[in-house]
C-alpha atoms as a printed R data frame, in Angstrom:
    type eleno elety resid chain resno       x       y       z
1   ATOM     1    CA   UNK     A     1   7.462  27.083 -13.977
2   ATOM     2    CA   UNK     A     2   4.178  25.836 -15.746
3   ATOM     3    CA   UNK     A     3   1.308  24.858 -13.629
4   ATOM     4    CA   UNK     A     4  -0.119  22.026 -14.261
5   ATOM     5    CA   UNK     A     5  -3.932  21.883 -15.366
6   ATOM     6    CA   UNK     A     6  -6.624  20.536 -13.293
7   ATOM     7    CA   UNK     A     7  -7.959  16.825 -13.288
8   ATOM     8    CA   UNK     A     8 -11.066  18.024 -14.985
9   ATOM     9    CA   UNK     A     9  -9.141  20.543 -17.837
10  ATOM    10    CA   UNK     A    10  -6.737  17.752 -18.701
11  ATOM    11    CA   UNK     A    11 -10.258  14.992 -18.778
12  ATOM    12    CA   UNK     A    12 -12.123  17.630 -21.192
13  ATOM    13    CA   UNK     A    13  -8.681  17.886 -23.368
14  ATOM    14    CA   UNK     A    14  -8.190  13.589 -23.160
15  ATOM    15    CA   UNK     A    15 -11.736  13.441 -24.613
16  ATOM    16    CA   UNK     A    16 -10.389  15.532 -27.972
17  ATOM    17    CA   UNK     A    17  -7.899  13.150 -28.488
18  ATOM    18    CA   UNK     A    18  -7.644   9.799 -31.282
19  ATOM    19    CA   UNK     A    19  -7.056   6.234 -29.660
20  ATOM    20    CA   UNK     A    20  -3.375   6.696 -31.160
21  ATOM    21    CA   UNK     A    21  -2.801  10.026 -29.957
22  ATOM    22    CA   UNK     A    22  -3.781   8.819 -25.946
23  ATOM    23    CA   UNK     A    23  -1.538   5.321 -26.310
24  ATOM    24    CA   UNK     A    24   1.660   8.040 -26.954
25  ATOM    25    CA   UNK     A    25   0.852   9.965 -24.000
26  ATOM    26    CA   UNK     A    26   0.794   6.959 -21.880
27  ATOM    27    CA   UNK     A    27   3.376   5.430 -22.809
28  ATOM    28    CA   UNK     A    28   5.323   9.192 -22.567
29  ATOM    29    CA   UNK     A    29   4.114   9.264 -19.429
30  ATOM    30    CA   UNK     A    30   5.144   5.397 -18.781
31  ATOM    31    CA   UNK     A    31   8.619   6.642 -19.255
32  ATOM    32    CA   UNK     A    32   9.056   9.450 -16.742
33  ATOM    33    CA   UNK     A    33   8.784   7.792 -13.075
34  ATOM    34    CA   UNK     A    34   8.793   4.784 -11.975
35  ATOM    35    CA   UNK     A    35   5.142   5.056 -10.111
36  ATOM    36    CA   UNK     A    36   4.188   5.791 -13.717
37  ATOM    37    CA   UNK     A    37   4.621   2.629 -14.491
38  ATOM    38    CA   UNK     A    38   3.816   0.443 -11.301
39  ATOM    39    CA   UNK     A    39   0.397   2.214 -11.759
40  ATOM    40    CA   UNK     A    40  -0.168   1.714 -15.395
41  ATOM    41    CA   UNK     A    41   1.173  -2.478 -14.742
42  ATOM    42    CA   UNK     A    42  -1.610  -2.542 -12.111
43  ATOM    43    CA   UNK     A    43  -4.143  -1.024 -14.428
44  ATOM    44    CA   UNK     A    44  -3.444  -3.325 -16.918
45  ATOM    45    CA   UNK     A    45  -2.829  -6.677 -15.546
46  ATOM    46    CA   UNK     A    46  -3.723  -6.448 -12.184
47  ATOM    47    CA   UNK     A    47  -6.647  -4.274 -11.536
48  ATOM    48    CA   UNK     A    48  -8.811  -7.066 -12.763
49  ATOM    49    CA   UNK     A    49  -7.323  -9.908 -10.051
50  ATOM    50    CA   UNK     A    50  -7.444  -7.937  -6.740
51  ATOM    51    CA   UNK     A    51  -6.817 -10.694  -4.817
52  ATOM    52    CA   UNK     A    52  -3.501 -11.758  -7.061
53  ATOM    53    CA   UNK     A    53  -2.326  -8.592  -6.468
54  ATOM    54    CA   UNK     A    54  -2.948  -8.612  -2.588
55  ATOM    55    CA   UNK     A    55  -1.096 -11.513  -2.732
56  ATOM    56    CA   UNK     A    56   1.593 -10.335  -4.961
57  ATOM    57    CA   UNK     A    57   2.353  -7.262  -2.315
58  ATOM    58    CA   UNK     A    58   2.423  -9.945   0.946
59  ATOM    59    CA   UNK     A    59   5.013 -11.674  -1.085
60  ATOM    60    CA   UNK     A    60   6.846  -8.668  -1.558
61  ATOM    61    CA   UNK     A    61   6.732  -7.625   2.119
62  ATOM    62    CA   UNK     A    62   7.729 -11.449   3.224
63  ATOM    63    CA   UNK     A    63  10.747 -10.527   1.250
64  ATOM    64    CA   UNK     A    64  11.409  -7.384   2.660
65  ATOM    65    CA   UNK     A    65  10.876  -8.589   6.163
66  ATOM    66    CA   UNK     A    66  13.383 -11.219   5.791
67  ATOM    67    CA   UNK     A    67  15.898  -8.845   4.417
68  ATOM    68    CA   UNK     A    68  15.582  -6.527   7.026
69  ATOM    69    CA   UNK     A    69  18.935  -5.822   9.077
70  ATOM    70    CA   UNK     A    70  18.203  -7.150  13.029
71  ATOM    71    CA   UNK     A    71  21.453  -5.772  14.071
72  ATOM    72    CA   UNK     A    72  19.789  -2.489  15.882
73  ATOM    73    CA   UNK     A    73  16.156  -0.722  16.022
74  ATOM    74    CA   UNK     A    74  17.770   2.036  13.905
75  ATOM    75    CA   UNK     A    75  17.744   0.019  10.943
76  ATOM    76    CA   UNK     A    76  14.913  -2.081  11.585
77  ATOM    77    CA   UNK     A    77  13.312   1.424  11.869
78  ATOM    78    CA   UNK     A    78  14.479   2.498   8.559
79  ATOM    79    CA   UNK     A    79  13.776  -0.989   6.801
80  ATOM    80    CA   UNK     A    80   9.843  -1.017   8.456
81  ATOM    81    CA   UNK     A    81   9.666   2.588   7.606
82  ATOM    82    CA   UNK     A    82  10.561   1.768   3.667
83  ATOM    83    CA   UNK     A    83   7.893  -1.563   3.614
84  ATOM    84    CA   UNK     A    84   5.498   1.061   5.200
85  ATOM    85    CA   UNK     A    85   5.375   3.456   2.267
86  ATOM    86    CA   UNK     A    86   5.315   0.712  -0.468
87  ATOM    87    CA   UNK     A    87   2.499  -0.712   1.616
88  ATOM    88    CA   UNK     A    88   0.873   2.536   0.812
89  ATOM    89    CA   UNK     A    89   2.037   3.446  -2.337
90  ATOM    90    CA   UNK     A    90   0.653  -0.105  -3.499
91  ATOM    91    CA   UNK     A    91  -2.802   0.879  -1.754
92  ATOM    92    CA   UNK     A    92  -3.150   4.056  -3.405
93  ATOM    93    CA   UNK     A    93  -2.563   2.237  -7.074
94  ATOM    94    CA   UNK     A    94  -5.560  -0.271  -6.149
95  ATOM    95    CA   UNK     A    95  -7.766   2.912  -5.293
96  ATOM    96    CA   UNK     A    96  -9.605   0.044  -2.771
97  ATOM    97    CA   UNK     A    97 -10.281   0.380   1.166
98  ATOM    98    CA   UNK     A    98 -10.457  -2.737   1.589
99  ATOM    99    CA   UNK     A    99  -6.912  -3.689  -0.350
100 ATOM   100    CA   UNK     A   100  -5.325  -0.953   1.928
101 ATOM   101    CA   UNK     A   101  -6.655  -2.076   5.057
102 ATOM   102    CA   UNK     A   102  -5.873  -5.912   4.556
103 ATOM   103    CA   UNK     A   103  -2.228  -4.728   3.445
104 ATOM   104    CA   UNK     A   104  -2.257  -2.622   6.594
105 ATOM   105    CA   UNK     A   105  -3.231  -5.742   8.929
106 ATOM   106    CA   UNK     A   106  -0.869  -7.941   7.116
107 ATOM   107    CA   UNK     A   107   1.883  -5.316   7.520
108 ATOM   108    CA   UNK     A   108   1.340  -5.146  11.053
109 ATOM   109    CA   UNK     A   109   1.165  -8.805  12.143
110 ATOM   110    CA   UNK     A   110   4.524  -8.686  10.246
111 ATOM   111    CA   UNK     A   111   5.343  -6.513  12.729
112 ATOM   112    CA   UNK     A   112   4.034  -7.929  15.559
113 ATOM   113    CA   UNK     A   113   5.757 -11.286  15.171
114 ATOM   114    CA   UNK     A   114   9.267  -9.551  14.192
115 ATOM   115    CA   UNK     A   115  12.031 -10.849  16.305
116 ATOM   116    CA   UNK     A   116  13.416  -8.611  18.053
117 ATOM   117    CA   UNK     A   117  10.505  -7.437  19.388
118 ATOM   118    CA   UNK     A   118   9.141  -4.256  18.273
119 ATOM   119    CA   UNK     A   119   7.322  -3.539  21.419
120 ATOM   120    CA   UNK     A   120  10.996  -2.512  23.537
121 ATOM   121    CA   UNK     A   121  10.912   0.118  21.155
122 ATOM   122    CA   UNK     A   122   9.322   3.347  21.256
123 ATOM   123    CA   UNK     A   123   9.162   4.634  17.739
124 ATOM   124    CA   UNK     A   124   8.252   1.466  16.209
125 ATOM   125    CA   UNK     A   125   5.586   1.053  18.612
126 ATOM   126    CA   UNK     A   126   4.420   4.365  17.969
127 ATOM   127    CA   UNK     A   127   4.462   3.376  14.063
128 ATOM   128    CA   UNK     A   128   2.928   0.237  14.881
129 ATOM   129    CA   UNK     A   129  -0.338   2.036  17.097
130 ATOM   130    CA   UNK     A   130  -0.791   4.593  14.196
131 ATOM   131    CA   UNK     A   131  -1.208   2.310  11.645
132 ATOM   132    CA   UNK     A   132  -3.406  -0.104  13.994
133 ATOM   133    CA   UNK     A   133  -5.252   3.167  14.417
134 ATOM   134    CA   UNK     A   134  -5.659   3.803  10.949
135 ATOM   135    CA   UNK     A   135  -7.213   0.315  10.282
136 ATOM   136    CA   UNK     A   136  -9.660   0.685  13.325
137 ATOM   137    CA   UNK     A   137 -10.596   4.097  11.439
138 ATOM   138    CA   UNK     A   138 -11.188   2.116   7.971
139 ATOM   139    CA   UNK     A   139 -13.025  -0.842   8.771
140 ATOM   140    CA   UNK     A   140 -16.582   0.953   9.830
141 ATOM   141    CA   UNK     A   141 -16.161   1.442   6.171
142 ATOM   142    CA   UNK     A   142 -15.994  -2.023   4.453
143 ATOM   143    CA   UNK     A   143 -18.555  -4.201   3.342
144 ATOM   144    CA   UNK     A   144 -20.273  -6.133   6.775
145 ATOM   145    CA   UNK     A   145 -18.412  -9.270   5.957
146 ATOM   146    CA   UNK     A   146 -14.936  -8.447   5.377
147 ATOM   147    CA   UNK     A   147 -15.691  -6.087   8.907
148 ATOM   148    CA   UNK     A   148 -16.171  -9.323  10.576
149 ATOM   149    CA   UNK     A   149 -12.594 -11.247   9.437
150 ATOM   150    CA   UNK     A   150 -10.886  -8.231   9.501
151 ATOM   151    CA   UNK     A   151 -12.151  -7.633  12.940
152 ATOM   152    CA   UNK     A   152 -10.998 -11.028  13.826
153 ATOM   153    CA   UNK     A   153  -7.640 -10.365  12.702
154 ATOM   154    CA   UNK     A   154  -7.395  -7.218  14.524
155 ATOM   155    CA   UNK     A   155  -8.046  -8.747  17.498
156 ATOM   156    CA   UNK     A   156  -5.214 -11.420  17.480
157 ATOM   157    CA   UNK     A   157  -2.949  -8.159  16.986
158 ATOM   158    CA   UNK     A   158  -4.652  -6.362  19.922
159 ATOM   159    CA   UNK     A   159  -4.277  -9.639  22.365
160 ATOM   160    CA   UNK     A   160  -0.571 -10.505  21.834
């Protein structure tokens, strides 16, 4: 098995190469997974509209909320569980705090307001305090005024 080189061997050999020569290995690399790609699409058309894209993922989770199958906790489990990692696999394309945590809220007043309630049931409400915890843990680090509304929106989720 080859080991792959370290982030700053594989910089030092990228800065060696022609324009032509680093649009092949992208697009090589493009072709191999899937998060490949996601992350090169945000790069390239939605890095520069943060906000778009925020948008773009809350869509995405309305979707999968509304999909999900209310039949028994064990697949609403399963089905928050899956929206959970795209949540973060989406946050760790953006890079941002801030993009992470206000998926993270979003993701949990989705919870929240999920019929049946999450609440009767003990592993989603263990999921549910984790990532609440997790947001509490990120916003100290934000800019002062997205603190503020983000604090605001935290505490509608604490209250209900």
């Amino acid at each position: 098995m080859m080991k792959p080189a370290s982030v700053k061997e594989l910089k030092d050999e990228l800065k060696h190469r022609s324009p032509r020569e680093l649009l092949e290995i992208v697009l090589r690399l493009s072709r191999f997974k899937k998060e490949n790609k996601e992350l090169l699409t945000y790069l390239l058309f939605s890095a520069a509209d943060e906000e778009g894209y925020i948008e773009a993922v809350k869509q995405e989770m309305d979707e999968q909320f509304q999909e999900i199958n209310r039949s028994s906790y064990y697949f609403m489990k399963k089905s928050m569980r899956k929206i959970l990692r795209n949540v973060k696999k989406f946050s760790r394309y953006s890079g941002k705090k801030e993009t992470e945590t206000e998926l993270l809220i979003y993701y949990l007043q989705k919870m929240d307001s999920f019929s049946p309630s999450i609440h009767r049931n003990k592993t989603l409400q263990n999921l549910f305090d984790r990532q609440l915890a997790l947001v509490k843990k990120n916003i100290p680090k934000l800019h002062e005024d997205l603190q503020y509304d983000l604090n605001l929106e935290l505490e509608k989720l604490s209250r209900e």
